[in-house]
C-alpha positions in Angstrom: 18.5 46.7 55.8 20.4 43.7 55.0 17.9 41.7 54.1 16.5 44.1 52.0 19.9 44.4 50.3 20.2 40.8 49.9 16.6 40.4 48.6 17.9 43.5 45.7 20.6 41.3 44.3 18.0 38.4 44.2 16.2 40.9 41.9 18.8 41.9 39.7 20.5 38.4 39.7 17.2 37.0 38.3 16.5 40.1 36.1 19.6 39.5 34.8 19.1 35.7 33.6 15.2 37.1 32.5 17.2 39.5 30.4 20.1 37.1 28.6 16.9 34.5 28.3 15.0 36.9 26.5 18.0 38.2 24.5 18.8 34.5 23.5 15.3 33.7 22.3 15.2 36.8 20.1 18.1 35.5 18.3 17.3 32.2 17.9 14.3 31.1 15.2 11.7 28.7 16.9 12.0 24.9 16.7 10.6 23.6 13.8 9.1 19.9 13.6 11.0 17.7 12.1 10.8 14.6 9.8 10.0 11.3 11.1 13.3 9.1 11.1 16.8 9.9 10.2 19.1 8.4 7.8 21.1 7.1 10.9 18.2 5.4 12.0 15.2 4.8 9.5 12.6 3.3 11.5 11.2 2.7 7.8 8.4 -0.4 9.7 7.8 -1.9 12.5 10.0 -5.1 12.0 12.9 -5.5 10.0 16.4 -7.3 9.5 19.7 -5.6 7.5 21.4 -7.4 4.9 24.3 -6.3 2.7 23.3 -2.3 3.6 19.7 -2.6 2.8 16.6 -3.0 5.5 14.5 -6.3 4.7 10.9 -5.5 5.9 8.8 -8.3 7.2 6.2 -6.4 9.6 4.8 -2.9 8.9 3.7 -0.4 11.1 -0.4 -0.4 12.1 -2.5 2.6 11.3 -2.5 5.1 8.2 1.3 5.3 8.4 2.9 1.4 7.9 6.0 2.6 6.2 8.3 6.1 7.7 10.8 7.3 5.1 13.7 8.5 6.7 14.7 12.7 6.6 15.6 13.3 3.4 19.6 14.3 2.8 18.6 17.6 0.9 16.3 18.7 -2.2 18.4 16.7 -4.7 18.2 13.6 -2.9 15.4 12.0 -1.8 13.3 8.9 -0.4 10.7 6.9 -1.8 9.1 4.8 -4.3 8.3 3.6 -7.6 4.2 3.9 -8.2 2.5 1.8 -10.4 2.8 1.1 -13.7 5.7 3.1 -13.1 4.2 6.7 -13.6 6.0 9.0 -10.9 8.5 8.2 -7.9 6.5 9.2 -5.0 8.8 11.2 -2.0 6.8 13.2 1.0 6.9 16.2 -0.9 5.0 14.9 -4.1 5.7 13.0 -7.0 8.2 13.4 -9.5 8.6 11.7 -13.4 11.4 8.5 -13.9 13.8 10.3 -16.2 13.8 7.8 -19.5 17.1 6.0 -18.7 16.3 5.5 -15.4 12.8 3.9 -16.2 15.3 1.7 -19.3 17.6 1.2 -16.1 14.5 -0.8 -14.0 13.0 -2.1 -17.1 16.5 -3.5 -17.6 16.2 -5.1 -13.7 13.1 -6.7 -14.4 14.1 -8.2 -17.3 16.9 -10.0 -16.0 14.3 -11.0 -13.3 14.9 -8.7 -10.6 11.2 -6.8 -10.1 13.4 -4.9 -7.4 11.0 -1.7 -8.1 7.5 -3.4 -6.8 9.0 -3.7 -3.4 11.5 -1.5 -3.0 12.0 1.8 -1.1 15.1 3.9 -2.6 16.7 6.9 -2.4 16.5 8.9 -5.4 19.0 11.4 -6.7 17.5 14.5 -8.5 18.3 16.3 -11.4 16.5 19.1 -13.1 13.1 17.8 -11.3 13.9 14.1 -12.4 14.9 10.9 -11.0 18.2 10.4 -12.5 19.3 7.4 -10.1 18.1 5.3 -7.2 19.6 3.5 -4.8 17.7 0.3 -3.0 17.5 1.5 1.1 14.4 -1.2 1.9 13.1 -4.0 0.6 9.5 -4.8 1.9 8.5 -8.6 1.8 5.3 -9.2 -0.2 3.0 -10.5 3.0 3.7 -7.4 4.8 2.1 -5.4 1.6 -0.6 -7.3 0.7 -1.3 -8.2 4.4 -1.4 -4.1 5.3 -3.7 -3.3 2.8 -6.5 -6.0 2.2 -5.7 -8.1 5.6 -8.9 -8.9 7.5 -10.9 -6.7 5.5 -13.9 -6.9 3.4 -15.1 -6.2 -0.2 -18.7 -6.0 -1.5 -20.2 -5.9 -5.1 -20.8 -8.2 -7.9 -19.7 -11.4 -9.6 -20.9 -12.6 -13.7 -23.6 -15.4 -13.3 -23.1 -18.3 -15.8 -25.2 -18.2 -18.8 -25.0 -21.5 -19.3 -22.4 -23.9 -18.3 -18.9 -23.0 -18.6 -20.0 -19.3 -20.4 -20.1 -16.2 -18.2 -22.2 -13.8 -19.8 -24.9 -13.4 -17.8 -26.7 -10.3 -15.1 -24.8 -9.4 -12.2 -25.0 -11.3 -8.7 -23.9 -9.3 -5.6 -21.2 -10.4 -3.7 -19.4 -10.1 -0.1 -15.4 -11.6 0.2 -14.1 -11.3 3.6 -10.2 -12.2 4.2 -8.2 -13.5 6.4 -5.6 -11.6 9.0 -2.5 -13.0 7.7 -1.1 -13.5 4.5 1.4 -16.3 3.8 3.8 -16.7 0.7 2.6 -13.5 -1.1 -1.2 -14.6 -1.0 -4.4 -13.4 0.8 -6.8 -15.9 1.1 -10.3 -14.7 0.8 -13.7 -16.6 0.6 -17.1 -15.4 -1.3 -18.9 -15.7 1.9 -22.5 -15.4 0.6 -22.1 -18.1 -1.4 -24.7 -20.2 -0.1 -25.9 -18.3 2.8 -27.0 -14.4 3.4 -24.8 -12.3 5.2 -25.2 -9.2 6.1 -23.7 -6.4 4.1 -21.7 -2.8 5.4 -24.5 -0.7 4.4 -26.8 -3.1 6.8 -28.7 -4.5 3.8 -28.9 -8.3 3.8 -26.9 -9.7 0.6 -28.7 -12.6 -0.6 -27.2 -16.1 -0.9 -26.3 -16.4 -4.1 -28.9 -18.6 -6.5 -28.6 -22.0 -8.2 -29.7 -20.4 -11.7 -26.6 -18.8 -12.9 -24.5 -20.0 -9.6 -21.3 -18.9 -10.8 -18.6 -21.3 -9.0 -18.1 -24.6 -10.4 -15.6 -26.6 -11.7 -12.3 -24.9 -11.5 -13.8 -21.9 -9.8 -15.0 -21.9 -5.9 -15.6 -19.3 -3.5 -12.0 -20.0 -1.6 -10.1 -17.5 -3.7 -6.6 -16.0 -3.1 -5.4 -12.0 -3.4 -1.9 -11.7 -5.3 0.2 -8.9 -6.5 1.9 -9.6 -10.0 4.2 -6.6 -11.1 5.4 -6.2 -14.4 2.6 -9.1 -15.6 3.4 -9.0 -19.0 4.9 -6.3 -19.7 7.5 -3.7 -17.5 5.3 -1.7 -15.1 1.8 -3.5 -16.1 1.5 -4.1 -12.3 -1.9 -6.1 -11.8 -3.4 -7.3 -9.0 -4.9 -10.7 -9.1 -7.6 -13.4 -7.5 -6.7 -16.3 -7.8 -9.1 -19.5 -8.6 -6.4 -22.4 -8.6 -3.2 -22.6 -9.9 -4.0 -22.0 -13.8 -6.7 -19.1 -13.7 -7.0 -16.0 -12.1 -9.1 -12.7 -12.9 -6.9 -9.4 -13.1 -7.4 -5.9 -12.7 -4.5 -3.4 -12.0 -6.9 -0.4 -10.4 -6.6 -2.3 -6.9 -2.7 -3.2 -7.3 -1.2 -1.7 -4.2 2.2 -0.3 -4.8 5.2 0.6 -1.9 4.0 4.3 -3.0 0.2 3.6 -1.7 1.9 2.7 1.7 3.4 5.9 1.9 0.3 7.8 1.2 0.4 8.5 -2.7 -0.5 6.3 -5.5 -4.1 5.9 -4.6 -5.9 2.6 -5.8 -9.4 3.3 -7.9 -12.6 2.8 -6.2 -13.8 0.2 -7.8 -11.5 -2.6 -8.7 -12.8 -4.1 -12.2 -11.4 -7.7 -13.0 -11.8 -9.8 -15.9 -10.7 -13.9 -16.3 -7.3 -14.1 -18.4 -7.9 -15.9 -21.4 -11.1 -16.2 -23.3 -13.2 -13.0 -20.9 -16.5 -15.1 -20.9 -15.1 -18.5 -19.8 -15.1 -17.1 -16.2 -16.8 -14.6 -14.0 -16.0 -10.9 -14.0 -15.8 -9.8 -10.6 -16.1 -6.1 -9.6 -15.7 -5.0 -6.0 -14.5 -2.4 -3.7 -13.0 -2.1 0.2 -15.8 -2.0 2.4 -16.0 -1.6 6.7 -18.2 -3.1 8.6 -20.6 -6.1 7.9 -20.7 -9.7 8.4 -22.6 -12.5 9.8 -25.5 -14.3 8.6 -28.9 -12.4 8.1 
């Protein structure tokens, strides 16, 4: 008998925490996920050093999320960026318009030579489903941009054969660049690496050396090119991406122009990236190309 009475209040002790268990969970809604980072500690990329209040980014986070906003404070205050040609202010949640004295406020910025926007994460405040204010809360360096998007990748497509000498006006002339892993003092160096030999192309198609009848790289241009970002180029918010041939000429083109908001998942860059020379259009080759994976080697 006693150790059938003991074995009871075994029963009803653990009935008893069964009971307040399930009592407490019917009160209590179910955890809900929550957003990556905190203001108390970003994590906004992978690397990172503070000065004056404000996180200086120098290496970025691998995979399809490089840069993690903090959890924003509440519905009028939020995190994220500037996209390009300064259309929205991108924030997990969607994009929202630049009130009109907060895009004078940046245009202001850049004019005094502080392109703070094209690199910049902020907190925004919000007011009647604008962006009345922003505040700087990360600063990401240019290699780490350039370097997370086009980094030891590829692009395919075509490159203007010279008419004659000196006049690009001639057919189209398919093309491979390929780029190298790192990029150093906010360039990308690439190379047009079918430029005398056949490589082989993402789709498994060989792409052809290119000929010597309209061979389109001499003089100033080569097949050693460079990729750079050049916000506000010549005006506020024309953000254009460029190659580079030297240190005079470059082709530009702003649908590839990768902007803080394309790291966070908005702002998307077109699918073709169409670039014409500066200057006089036909005294260098057009080049239009896109992202491509897989490829390479000789064929």
């Amino acid at each position: 008998m006693r150790v059938s009475a003991k074995f009871s209040r075994y029963q009803l002790a653990a009935a008893g925490l069964l009971t307040a268990s399930l009592a407490a969970c019917g009160s209590s809604p179910a955890p809900q996920p929550q957003p990556t980072g905190s203001p108390e500690s970003a994590g906004i990329c992978a690397t990172s050093e503070k000065k004056d209040g404000i996180e200086h980014c120098t290496r970025l986070f691998p995979g399809n999320e490089p840069v993690r906003l903090p959890a924003d404070p509440s519905a009028t205050q939020k995190y994220g960026a500037v996209t390009r040609s300064g259309k929205a202010f991108h924030t997990r949640t969607g994009d929202l318009p630049l009130a009109p004295a907060m895009r004078d406020k940046l245009n202001k910025d850049e004019k005094s030579g502080q392109a703070e926007y094209a690199n910049a994460i902020y907190l925004a405040t919000i007011t009647n489903g604008s962006v009345t204010e922003v505040k700087p809360v990360a600063l990401i360096d240019e290699n780490a941009i350039i370097g997370s998007v086009f980094a030891g990748h590829a692009m395919e497509g075509t490159i203007t054969a010279q008419e004659q000498p000196g006049v690009y006006s001639g057919k189209s002339l398919p093309v491979r660049i390929e780029f190298v892993k790192d990029a150093a003092g906010g360039k990308l160096n690439g190379r047009f690496v079918n430029a005398k030999a056949g490589v082989r192309g993402a789709d498994g198609t060989c792409i052809p050396a290119l000929p010597e009848q309209g061979y389109p790289f001499a003089a100033g241009f080569t097949p050693d090119i460079q990729l750079q970002r050049f916000p506000a180029m010549h005006a506020m918010f024309d953000d254009e991406m460029l190659i580079v041939w030297n240190e005079s000429t470059s082709n530009m083109g702003s649908g590839y122009y990768p902007s803080v908001a394309t790291l966070l998942g908005g702002d998307a860059m077109d699918k073709e990236w169409k670039t014409g020379i500066h200057g006089t259009p036909i005294s260098g080759p057009a080049v239009d190309v896109h992202l491509v994976t897989g490829g390479g080697g000789t064929c």
